[in-house]
C-alpha positions in Angstrom: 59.8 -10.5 149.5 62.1 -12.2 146.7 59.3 -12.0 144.2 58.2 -8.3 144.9 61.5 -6.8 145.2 63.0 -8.4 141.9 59.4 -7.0 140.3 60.0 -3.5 141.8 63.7 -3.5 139.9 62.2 -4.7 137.1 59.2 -2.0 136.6 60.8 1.1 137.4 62.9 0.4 134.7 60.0 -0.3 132.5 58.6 3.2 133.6 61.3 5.1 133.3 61.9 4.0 129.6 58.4 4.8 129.4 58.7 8.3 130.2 61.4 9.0 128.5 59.9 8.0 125.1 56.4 9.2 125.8 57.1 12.6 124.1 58.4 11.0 120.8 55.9 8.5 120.8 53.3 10.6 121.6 54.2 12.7 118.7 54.2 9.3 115.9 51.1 8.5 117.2 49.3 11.8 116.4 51.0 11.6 112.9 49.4 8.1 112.6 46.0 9.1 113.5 45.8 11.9 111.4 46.8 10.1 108.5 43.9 7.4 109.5 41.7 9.8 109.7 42.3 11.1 106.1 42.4 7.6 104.6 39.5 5.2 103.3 39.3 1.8 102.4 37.1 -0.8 101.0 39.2 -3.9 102.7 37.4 -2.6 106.4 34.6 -5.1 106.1 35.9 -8.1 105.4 38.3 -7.0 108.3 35.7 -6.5 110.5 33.9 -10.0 109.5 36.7 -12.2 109.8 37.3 -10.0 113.7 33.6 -11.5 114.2 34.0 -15.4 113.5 37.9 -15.6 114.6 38.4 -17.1 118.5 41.8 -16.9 120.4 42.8 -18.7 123.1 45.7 -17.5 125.5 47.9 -19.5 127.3 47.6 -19.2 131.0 50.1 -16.8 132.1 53.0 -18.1 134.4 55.1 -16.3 136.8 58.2 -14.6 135.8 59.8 -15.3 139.0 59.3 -19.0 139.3 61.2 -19.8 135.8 64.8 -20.9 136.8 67.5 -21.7 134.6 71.1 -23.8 135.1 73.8 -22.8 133.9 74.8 -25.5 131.6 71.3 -24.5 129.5 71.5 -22.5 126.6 69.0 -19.9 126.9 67.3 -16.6 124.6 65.6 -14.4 127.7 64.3 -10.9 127.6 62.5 -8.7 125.2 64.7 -6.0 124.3 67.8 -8.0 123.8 68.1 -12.2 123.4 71.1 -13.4 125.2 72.5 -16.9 126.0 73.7 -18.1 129.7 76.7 -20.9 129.5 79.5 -21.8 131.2 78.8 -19.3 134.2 78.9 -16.5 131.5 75.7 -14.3 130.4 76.3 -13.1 126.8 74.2 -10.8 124.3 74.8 -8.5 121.5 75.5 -5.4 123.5 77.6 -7.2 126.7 78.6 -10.2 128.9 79.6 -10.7 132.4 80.3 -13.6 134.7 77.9 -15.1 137.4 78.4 -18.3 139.2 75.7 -20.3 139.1 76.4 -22.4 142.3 75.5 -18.7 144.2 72.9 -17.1 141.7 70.2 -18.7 139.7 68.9 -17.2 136.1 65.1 -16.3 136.1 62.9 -15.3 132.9 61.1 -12.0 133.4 59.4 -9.4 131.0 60.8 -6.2 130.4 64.5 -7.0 131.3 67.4 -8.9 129.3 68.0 -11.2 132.3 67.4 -11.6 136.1 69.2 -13.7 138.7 68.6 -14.1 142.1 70.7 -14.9 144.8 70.5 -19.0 145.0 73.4 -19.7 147.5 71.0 -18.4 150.3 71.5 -21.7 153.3 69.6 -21.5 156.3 69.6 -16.9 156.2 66.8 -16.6 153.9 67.2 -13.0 153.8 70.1 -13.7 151.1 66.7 -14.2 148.8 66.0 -11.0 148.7 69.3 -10.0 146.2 68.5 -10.1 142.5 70.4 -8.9 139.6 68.9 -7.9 136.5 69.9 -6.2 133.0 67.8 -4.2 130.4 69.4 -2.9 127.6 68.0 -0.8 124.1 69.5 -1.1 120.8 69.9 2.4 119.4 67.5 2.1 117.0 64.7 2.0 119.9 65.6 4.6 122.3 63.9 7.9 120.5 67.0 9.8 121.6 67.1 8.9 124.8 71.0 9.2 126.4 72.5 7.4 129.7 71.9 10.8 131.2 68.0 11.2 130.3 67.5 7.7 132.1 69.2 8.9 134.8 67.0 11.8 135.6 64.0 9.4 135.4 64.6 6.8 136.8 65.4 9.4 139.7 62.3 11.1 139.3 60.3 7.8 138.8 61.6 6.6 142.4 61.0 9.8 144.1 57.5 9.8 142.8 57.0 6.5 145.0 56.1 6.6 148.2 58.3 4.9 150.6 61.6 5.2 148.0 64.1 7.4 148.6 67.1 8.5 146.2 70.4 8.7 148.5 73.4 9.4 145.8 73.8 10.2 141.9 76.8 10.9 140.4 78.7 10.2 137.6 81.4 7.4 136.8 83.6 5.2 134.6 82.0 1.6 134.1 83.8 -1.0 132.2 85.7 1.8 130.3 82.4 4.0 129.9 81.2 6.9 131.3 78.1 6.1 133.2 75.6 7.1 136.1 75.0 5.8 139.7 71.2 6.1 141.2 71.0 4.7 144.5 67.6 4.3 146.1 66.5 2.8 150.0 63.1 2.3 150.2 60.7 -0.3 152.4 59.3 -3.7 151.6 57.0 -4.6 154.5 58.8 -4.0 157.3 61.9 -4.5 155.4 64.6 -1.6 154.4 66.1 -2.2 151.1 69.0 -1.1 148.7 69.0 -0.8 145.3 71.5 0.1 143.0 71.3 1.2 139.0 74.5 1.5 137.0 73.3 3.4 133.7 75.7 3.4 130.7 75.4 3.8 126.7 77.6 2.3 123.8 77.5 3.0 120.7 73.9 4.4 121.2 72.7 1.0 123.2 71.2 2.1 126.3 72.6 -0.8 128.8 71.1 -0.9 132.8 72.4 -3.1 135.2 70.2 -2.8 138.7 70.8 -4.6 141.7 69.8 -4.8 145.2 68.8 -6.9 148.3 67.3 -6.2 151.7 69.9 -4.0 154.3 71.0 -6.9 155.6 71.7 -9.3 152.8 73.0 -6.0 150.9 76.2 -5.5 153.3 76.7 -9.6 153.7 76.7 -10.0 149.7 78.5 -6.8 148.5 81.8 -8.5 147.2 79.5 -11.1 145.3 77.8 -7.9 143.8 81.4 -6.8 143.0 82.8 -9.5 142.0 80.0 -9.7 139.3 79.9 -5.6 138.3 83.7 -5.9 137.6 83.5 -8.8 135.2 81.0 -6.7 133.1 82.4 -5.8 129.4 80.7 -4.0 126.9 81.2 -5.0 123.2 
C-alpha cells in the first residue's frame, strides 16, 4: 500500500499538469508539423542510415519507491526542479522546509521534486502508508498555467477516478501566499485514504506540496504533517 499510494500522489499530479498544458502544447505542435511539412532536406538519408546501424542499450529500470536517502547525503532529485536534502532541511531553487529524518525517509521518484515517506513507523505498519511529496514548475514551463488552473484539475482529474472523492476546496494563505486546498478520500484495497494538495505560485513557479496516508495513520500523524507544512518557506 506504501508503494501504490505514494504512486497515486505522484501521477495525478503528473496528469493534471498534463491537462492543463495540453491546449498550448497542442497548439506548438501543429505549428511544428506544418512547418515540417513545408520543409525539405537532403541531410534525411544519412539520418536514416546511421538510425539503421546504431544499437542502444537501456539500463534496467529500478523502482522509484525503493531508492532511499539519509539525511546527511547530499542529493539532486526530481525532474522539474534539482534540490539538495541536508541537515534535516530539503532545499531548491523555488523553496525549503524541514523534515526529520529519524521519522521520514527521502525517496527518488519521477515527476515530483522530492518524496518522503513516513520511516518512524515501529511495530503499526499502517504509519507506511504516509508520504510527502513536492512538484514544483519554473515559470518558464507552465504555458500560463496559475495556482488556480491546477486547482480545478487536479479536482477534475480525481473526480474522473473511480473510487476518489473531492471533500473540500477553498482558498488560503500558505507561507505568506495565497494558495488552494484540494482534499480528496478515496480507497486503496480495502483501505480508506486522505490526501491533501496545498497549491501555490511565486513569482510565476507553480509549487505543489501533496500529502496523505491511510484514515488511520492520517489522524495519528497530523501534527508531524504540521509540524512539516509550517516550516515551509518560499524564496
Amino acid at each position: 500500500m506504501k508503494k501504490l499510494l505514494a504512486s497515486l500522489m505522484a501521477l495525478s499530479m503528473v496528469f493534471a499538469v498534463t491537462g492543463c498544458s495540453e491546449s498550448n502544447d497542442s497548439e506548438n505542435e501543429s505549428k511544428a508539423e506544418a512547418k515540417t511539412t513545408t520543409t525539405t532536406t537532403t541531410a534525411a538519408p544519412a539520418v536514416e542510415s546511421k538510425a539503421d546501424t546504431t544499437t542502444t542499450t537501456a539500463a534496467p529500470e529500478e523502482s522509484a519507491a525503493d531508492t532511499t536517502t539519509s539525511a546527511n547525503d547530499t542529493t539532486s532529485t526530481g525532474d522539474e526542479a534539482k534540490g539538495t536534502y541536508k541537515d534535516n532541511f530539503y532545499t531548491s531553487d523555488l523553496y525549503t522546509f524541514k523534515i526529520d529524518s529519524k521519522k521520514w525517509a527521502m525517496q527518488e521518484s519521477a515527476g515530483v521534486d522530492v518524496m518522503f515517506t513516513y520511516a518512524d513507523a515501529g511495530d503499526d505498519a499502517e504509519l507506511e502508508s504516509a508520504s510527502i511529496n513536492v512538484i514544483s514548475m519554473s515559470n518558464d514551463l507552465l504555458n500560463g498555467l496559475t495556482a488556480s488552473d491546477y486547482a480545478d484539475q487536479i479536482k477534475q482529474t480525481y473526480n474522473s477516478m473511480d473510487g476518489y472523492t473531492v471533500t473540500n476546496d477553498k482558498e488560503v494563505k500558505f507561507a505568506g501566499k495565497d494558495a488552494y486546498i484540494v482534499d480528496v478520500t478515496g480507497e486503496i484495497g480495502s483501505q480508506k485514504v486522505l490526501l491533501n494538495q496545498i497549491i501555490t505560485s511565486d513569482n510565476g513557479n507553480l509549487v505543489v506540496i501533496t500529502y496523505g496516508a491511510s484514515e488511520n495513520a492520517y489522524s495519528k500523524l497530523s501534527d508531524e504533517f504540521k509540524t512539516v507544512l509550517d516550516s515551509f518557506e518560499l524564496k
